[in-house]
C-alpha positions as a Python dict, from the first residue, in 0.01 Angstrom:
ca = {
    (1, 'X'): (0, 0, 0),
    (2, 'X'): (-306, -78, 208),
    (3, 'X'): (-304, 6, 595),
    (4, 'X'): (-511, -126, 896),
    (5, 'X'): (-526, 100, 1203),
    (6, 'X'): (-760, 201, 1477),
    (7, 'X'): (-1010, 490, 1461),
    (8, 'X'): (-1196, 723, 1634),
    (9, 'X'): (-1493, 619, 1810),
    (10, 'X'): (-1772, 700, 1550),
    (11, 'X'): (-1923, 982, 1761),
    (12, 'X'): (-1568, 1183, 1653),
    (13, 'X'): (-1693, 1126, 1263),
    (14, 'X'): (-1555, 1493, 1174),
    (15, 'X'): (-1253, 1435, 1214),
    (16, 'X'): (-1220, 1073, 1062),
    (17, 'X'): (-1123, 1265, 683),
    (18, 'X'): (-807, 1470, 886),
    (19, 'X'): (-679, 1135, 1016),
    (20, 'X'): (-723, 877, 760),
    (21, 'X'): (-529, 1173, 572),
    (22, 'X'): (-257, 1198, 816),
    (23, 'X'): (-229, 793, 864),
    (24, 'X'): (-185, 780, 463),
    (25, 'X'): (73, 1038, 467),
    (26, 'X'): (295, 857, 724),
    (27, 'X'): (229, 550, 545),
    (28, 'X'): (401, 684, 219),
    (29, 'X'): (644, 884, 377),
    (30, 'X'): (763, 577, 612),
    (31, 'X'): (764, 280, 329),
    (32, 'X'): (1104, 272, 222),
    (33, 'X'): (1235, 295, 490),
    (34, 'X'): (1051, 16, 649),
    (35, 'X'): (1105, -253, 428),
    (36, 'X'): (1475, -324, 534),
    (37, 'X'): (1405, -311, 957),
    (38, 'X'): (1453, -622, 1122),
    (39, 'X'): (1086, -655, 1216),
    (40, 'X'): (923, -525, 850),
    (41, 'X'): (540, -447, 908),
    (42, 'X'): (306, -661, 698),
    (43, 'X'): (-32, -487, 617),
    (44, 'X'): (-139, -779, 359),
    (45, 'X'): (-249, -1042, 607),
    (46, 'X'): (-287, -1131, 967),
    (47, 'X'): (-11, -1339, 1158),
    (48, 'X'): (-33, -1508, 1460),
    (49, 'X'): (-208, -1369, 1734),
    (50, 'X'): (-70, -1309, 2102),
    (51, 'X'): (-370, -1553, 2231),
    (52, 'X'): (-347, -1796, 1954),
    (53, 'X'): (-24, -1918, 2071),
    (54, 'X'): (-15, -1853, 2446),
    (55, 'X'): (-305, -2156, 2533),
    (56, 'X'): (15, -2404, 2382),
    (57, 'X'): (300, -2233, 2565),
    (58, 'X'): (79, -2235, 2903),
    (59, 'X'): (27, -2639, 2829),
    (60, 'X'): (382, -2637, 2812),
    (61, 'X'): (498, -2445, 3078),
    (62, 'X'): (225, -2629, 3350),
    (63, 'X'): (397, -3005, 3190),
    (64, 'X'): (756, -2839, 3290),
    (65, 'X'): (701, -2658, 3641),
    (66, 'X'): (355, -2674, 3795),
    (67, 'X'): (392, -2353, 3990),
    (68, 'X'): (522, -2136, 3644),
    (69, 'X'): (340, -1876, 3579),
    (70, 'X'): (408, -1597, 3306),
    (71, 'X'): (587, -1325, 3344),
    (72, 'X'): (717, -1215, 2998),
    (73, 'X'): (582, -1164, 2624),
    (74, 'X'): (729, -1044, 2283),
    (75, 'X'): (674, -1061, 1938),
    (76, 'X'): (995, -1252, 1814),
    (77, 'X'): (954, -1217, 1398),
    (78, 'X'): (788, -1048, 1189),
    (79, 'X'): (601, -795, 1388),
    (80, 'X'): (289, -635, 1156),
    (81, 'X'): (104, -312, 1185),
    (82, 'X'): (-243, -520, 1374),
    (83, 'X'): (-50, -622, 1628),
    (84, 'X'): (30, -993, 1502),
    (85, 'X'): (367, -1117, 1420),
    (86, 'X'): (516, -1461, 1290),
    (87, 'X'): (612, -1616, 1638),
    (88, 'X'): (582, -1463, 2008),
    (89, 'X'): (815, -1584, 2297),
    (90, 'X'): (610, -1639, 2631),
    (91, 'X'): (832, -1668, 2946),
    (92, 'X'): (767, -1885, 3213),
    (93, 'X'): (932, -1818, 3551),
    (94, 'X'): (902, -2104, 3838),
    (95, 'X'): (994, -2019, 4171),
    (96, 'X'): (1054, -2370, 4312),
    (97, 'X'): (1319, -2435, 4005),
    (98, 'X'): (1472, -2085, 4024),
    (99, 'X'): (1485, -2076, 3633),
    (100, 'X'): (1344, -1919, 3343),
    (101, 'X'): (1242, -2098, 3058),
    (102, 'X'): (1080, -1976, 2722),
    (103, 'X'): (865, -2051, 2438),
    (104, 'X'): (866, -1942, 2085),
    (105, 'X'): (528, -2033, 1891),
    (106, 'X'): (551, -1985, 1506),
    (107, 'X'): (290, -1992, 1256),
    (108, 'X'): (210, -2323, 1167),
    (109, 'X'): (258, -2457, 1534),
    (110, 'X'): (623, -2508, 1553),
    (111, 'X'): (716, -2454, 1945),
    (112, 'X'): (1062, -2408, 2057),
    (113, 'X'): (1174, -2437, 2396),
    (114, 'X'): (1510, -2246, 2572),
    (115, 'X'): (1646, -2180, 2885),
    (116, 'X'): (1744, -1840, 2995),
    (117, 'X'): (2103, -1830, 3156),
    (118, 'X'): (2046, -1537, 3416),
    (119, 'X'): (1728, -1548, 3683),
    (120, 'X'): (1478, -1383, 3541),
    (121, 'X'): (1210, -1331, 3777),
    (122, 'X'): (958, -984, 3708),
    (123, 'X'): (583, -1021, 3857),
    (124, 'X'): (352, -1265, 3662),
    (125, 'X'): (145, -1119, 3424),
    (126, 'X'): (-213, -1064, 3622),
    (127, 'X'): (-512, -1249, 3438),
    (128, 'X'): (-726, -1086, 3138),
    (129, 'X'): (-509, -891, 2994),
    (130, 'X'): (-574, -834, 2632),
    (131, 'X'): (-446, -957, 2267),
    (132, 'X'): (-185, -689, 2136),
    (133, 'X'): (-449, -646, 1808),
    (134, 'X'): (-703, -546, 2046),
    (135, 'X'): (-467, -333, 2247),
    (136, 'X'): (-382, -135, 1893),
    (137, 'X'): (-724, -93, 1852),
    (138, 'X'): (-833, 68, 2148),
    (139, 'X'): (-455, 297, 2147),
    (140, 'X'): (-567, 449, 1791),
    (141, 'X'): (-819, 665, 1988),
    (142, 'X'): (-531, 779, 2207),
    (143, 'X'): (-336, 1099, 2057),
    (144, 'X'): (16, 988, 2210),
    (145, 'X'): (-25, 666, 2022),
    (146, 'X'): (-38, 856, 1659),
    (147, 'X'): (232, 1047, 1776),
    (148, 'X'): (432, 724, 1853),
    (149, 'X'): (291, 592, 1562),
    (150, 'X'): (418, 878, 1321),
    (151, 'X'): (804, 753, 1468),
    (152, 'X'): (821, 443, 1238),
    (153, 'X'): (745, 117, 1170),
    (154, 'X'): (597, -89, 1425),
    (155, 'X'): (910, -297, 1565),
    (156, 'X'): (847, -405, 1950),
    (157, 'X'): (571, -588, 2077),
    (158, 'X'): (620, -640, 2457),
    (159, 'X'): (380, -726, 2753),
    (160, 'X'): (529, -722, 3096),
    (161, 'X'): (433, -651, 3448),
    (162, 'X'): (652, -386, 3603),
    (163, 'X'): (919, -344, 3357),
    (164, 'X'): (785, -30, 3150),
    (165, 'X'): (700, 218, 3390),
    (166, 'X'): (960, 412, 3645),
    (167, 'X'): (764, 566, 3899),
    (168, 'X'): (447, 392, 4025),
    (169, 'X'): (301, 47, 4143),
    (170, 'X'): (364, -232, 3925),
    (171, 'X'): (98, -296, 3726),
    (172, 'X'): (75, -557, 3362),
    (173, 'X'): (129, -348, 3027),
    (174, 'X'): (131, -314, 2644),
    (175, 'X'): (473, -150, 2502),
    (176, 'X'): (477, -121, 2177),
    (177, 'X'): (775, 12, 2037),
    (178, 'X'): (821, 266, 1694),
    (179, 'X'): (1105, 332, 1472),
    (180, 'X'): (1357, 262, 1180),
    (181, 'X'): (1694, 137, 1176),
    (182, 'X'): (1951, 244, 1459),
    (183, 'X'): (1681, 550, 1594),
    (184, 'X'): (1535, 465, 1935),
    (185, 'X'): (1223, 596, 1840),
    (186, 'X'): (927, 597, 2045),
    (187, 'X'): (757, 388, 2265),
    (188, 'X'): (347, 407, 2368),
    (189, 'X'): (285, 222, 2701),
    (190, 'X'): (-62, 107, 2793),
    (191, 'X'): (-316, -67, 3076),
    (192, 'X'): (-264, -437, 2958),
    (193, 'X'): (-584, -491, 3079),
    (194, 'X'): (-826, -207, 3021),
    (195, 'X'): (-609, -92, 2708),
    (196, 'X'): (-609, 294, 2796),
    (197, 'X'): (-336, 498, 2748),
    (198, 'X'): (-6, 554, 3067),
    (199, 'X'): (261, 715, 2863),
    (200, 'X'): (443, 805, 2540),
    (201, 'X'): (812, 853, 2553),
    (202, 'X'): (1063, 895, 2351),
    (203, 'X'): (1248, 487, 2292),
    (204, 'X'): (1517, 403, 2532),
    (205, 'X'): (1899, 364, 2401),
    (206, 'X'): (2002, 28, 2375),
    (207, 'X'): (2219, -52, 2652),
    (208, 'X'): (2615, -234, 2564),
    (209, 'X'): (2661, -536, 2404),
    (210, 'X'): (2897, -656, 2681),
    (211, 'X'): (2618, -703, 2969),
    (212, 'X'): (2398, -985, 2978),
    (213, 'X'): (2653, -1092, 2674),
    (214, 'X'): (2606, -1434, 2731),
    (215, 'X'): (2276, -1461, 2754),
    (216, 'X'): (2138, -1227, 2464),
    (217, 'X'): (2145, -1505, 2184),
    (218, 'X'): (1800, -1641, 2209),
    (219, 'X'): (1617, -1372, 2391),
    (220, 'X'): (1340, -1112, 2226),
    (221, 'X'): (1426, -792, 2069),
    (222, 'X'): (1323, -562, 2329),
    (223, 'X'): (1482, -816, 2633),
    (224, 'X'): (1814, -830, 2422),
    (225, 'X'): (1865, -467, 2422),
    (226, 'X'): (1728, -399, 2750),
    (227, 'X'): (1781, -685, 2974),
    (228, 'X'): (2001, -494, 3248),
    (229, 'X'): (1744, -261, 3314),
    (230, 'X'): (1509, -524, 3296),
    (231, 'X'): (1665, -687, 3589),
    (232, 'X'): (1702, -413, 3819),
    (233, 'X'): (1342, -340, 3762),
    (234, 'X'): (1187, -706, 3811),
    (235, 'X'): (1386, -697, 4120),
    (236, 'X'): (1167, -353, 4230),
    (237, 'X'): (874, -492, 4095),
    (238, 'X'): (848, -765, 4297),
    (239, 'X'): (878, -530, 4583),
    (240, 'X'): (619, -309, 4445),
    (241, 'X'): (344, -552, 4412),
    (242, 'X'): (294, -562, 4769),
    (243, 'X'): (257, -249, 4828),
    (244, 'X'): (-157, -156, 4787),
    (245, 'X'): (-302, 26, 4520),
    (246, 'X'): (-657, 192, 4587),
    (247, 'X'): (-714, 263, 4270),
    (248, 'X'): (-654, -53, 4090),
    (249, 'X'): (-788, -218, 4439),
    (250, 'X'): (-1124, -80, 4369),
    (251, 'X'): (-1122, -152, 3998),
    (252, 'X'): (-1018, -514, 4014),
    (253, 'X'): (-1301, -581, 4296),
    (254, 'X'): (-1542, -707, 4042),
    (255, 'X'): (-1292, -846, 3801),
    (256, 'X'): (-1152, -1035, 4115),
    (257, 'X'): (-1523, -1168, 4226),
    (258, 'X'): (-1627, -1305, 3872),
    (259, 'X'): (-1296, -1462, 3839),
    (260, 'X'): (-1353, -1631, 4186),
    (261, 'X'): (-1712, -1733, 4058),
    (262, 'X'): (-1519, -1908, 3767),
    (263, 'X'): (-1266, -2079, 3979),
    (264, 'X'): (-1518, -2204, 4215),
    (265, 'X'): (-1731, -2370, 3966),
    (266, 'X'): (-1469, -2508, 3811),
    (267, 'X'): (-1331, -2628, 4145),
    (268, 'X'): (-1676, -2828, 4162),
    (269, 'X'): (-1643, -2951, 3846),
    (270, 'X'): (-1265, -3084, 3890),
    (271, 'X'): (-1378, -3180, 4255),
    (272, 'X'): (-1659, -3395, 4102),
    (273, 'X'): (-1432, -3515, 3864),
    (274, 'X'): (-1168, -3666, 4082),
    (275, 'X'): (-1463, -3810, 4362),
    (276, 'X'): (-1604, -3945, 4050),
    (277, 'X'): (-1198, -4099, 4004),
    (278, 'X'): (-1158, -4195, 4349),
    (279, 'X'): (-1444, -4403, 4364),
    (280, 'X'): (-1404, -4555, 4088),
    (281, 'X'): (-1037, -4618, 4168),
    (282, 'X'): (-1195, -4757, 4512),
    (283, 'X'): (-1413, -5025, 4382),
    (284, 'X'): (-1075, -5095, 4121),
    (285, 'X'): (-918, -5224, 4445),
    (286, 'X'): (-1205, -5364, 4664),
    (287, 'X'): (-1271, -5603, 4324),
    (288, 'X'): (-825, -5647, 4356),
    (289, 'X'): (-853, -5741, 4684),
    (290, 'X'): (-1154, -5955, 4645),
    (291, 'X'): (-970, -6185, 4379),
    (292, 'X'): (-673, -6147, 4562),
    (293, 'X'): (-850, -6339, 4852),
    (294, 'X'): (-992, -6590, 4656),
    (295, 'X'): (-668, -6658, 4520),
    (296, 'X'): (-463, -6715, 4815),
    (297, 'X'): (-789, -6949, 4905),
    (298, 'X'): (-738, -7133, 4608),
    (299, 'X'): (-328, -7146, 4689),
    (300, 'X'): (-371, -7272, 5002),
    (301, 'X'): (-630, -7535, 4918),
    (302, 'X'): (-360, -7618, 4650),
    (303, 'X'): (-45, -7627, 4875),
    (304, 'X'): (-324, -7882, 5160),
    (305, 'X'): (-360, -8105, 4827),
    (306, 'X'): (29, -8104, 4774),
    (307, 'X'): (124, -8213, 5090),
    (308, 'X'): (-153, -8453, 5154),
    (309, 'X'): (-43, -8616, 4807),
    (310, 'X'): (312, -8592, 4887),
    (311, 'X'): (242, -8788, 5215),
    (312, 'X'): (63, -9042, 5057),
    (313, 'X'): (318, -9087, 4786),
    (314, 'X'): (548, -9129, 5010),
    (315, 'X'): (393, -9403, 5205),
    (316, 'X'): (323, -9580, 4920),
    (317, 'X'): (691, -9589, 4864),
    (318, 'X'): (771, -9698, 5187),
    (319, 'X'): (515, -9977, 5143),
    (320, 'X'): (655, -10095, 4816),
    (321, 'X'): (1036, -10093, 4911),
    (322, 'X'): (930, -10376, 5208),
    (323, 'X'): (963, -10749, 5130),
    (324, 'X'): (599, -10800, 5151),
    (325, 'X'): (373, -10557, 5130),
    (326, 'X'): (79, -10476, 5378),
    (327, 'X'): (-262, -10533, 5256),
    (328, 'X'): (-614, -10492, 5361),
    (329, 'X'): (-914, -10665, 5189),
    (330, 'X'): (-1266, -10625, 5269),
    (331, 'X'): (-1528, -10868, 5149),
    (332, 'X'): (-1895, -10814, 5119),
    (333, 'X'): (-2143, -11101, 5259),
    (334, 'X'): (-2584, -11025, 5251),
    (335, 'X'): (-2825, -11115, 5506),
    (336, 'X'): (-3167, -11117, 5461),
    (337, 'X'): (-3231, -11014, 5131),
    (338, 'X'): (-3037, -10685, 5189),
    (339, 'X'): (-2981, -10437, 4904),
    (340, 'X'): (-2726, -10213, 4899),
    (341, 'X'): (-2677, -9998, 4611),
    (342, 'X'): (-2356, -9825, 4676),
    (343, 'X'): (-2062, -9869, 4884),
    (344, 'X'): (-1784, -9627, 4954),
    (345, 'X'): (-1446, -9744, 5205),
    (346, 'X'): (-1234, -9529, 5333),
    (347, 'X'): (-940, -9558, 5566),
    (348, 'X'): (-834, -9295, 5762),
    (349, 'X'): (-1048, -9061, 5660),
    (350, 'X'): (-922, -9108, 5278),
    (351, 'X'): (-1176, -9307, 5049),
    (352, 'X'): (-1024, -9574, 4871),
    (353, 'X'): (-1323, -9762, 4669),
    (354, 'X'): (-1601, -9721, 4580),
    (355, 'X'): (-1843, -10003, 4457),
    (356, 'X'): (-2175, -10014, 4280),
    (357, 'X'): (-2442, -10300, 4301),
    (358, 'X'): (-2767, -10396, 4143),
    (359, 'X'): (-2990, -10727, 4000),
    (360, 'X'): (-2656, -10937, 3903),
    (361, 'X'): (-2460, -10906, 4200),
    (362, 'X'): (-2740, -10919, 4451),
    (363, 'X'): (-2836, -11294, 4343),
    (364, 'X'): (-2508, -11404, 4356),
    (365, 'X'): (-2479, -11275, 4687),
    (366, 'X'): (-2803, -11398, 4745),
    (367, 'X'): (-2636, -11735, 4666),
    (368, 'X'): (-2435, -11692, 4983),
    (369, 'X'): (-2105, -11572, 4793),
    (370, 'X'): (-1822, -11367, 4875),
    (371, 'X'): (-1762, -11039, 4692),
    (372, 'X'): (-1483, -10841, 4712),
    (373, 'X'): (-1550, -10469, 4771),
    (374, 'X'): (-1157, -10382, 4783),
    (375, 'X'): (-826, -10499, 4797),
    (376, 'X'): (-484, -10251, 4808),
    (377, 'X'): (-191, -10199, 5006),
    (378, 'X'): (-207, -9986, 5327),
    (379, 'X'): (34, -9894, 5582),
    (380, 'X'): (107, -10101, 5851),
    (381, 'X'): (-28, -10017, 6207),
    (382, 'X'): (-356, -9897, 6356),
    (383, 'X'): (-594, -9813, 6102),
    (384, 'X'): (-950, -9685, 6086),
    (385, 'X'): (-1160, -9825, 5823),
    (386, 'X'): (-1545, -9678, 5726),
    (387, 'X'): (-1811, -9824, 5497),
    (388, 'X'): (-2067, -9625, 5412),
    (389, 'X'): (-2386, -9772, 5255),
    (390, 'X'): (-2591, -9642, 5035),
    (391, 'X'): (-2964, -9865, 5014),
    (392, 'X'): (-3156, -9950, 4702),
    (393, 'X'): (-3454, -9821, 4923),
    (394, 'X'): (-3241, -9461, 4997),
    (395, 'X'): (-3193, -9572, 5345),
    (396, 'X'): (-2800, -9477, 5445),
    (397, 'X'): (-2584, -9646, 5679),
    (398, 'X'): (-2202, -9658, 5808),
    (399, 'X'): (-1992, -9881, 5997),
    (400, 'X'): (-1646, -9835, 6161),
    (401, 'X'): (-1367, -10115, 6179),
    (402, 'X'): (-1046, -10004, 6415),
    (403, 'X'): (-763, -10258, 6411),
    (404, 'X'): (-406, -10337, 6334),
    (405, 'X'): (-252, -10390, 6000),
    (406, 'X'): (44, -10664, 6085),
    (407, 'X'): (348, -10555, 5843),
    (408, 'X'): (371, -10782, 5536),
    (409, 'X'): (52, -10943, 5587),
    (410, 'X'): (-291, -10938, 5405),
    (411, 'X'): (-576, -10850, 5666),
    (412, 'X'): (-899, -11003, 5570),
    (413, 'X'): (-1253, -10811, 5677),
    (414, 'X'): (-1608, -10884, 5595),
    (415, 'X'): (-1899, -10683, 5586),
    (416, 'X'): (-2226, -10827, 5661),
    (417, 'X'): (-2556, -10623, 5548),
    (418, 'X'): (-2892, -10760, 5732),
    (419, 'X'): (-3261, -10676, 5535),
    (420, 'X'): (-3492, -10460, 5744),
    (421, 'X'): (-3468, -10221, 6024),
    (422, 'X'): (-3352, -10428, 6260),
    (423, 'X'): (-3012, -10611, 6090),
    (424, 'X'): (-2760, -10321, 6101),
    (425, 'X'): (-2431, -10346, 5958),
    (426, 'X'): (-2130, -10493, 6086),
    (427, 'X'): (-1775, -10546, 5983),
    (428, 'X'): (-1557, -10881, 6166),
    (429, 'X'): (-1169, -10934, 6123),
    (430, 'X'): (-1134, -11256, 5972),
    (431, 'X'): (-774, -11370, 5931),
    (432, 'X'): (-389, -11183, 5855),
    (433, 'X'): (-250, -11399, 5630),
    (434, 'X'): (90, -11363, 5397),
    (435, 'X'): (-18, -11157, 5051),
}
């Protein structure tokens, strides 16, 4: 049976031979007994990391609250001798929901969520606090570690804020707990974040099965058989993080700038981001609004057509329900050898023909005929009636008619067109005659 475990620091190389000897002989004396504890060490590979599994539980956590923060982590199966373990429970507590809820993250990626039924509320864990394999690591130069170590298997895994130490400010730490079967042990408590050595202690007693009973189903090893105490100490710790520290005050100075430095420029970056969002969110809208615009143009251009149609439709029906209906005719007689190339009529304002002209129909008018421009029905009344002419030689003219339309009668007009400048154009009433 193969064992990894923290050394010496290399300057110590003298005594290396006495401790490798000492590690093997715990190693064989311990075996047996370890291979029927609930957590069994594994020296043969490497599980999953603390680290490896917290970036998905944080994901989590920040989807379910955004103001959780961490405040609890165990090894939940499978605990090795490196400081891996099969799957590690990360608690989330959020102050605005007043709950708890965990994560357990497998190997393999399988995450699964609970709900703690009791507030459970310690300090959050405070930032760069270090894997539990690197924690090991830096313990095996510590003597009270390979006294721990000597206890037993390696069976708790716990990082906490507050909840290990009795006496003192609150401060984020590594328990890791030793032991077989129903003996407490020992436990080895260190700086989470620096990874030196606070205390060894015998382990605690595990308290009743009665408190917390309903509650203890899906919660860690180390929280199941300690979760009173664990209470009553969040509830101090909370207390206790107020108070100052010198000590750690001074030491987390520079920690506390570079992390700042961090934050800011990735407050730039996010604050870049989101201009970058905005704006582009902005012009989104401007470009809305513009079509918007152009659509209620368009609508209302629509609706002017609708009604204007409608009007007309319904004078049209008006004229056709009378006995006789009311028409106007307008005849075209040339003066002069006058050209016109194009004529357009229109009566109130609405153009109702349009007529074209060239070599055929300027003889015959020539000739001294009549030709009819238009001929339709029209409401009865005062109407306005416009020619417009358009010359073979480009030269435009127009000519207004305002008369009467007698109901049931045709009304007769002629336009005369004179050659030259001085012949302008004229329209005469000529007779209102039945249709």
């Amino acid at each position: 049976m193969s064992l990894e475990c923290p050394v010496a620091h290399p300057r110590r190389a003298p005594a290396l031979p006495v401790f490798f000897g000492v590690l093997i002989l715990l190693v064989q004396g311990h075996g047996a007994a370890h291979a029927g504890s609930a957590l069994s060490v594994r020296t043969d590979a490497l599980g999953l990391r603390v680290k490896d599994g917290y970036e998905a539980a944080r994901s989590l956590a920040r989807g379910w609250q955004g103001d959780a923060s961490l405040v609890y982590v165990e090894a939940a199966d499978s605990l090795w001798a490196d400081g891996s373990a099969n799957a590690w429970t990360y608690l989330y507590w959020s102050p605005q929901a007043r709950i708890t809820r965990g994560w357990k993250v497998r190997v393999g990626g399988r995450v699964t969520p609970f709900d703690l039924s009791f507030p459970f509320a310690p300090p959050a864990l405070e930032d760069g606090w270090l894997d539990a394999t690197q924690a090991i690591t830096t313990a095996g130069k510590d003597p009270g570690f390979r006294r721990a170590y000597a206890a037993g298997s390696l069976r708790v895994a716990m990082l906490s804020n507050g909840l290990t130490l009795h006496t003192g400010p609150a401060r984020t730490t590594w328990l890791f707990g030793f032991g077989d079967g129903a003996d407490p042990g020992r436990e080895w408590i260190g700086d989470a974040l620096r990874g030196t050595a606070i205390a060894e202690r015998p382990g605690e007693v595990p308290e009743a099965s009665g408190e917390l009973a309903g509650g203890r189903a899906r919660l860690t090893p180390w929280l199941a058989a300690h979760g009173a105490a664990a209470l009553v100490k969040a509830g101090g710790a909370q207390g206790a993080v107020t108070r100052e520290s010198g000590e750690r005050t001074r030491w987390l100075s520079a920690r506390e700038a570079a992390a700042l430095s961090r934050l800011a420029a990735t407050d730039a970056a996010l604050d870049t981001l989101g201009l970058g969002a905005v704006n582009a969110a902005g012009s989104d809208v401007d470009a809305n609004l513009a079509a918007l615009a152009r659509w209620r143009e368009a609508s209302a251009q629509t609706d002017s057509l609708l009604v204007r149609g409608a009007a007309r439709i319904t004078a049209a029906q008006h004229d056709l329900a009378a006995e006789r209906p009311t028409e106007i005719a307008l005849y075209l007689v040339l003066d002069a050898r006058a050209r016109p190339a194009l004529i357009r009529v229109s009566v109130d304002g609405i153009e109702v023909a349009r007529a074209t002209y060239a070599d055929a129909e300027w003889r015959a008018l020539d000739a001294g005929a009549w030709a009819e421009i238009t001929r339709r029905t029209a409401r009865p009344g005062a109407r306005v009636v416009r020619v417009d002419v358009d010359g073979a030689d480009r030269r435009t003219q127009n000519v207004t008619w305002t008369g009467n339309l007698p109901a049931g009668q045709l009304t007769l007009l002629r336009l005369k067109l004179g050659g030259g400048e001085s012949k302008a154009a004229a329209i005469d009433f000529v007779a209102a005659t039945a249709p």
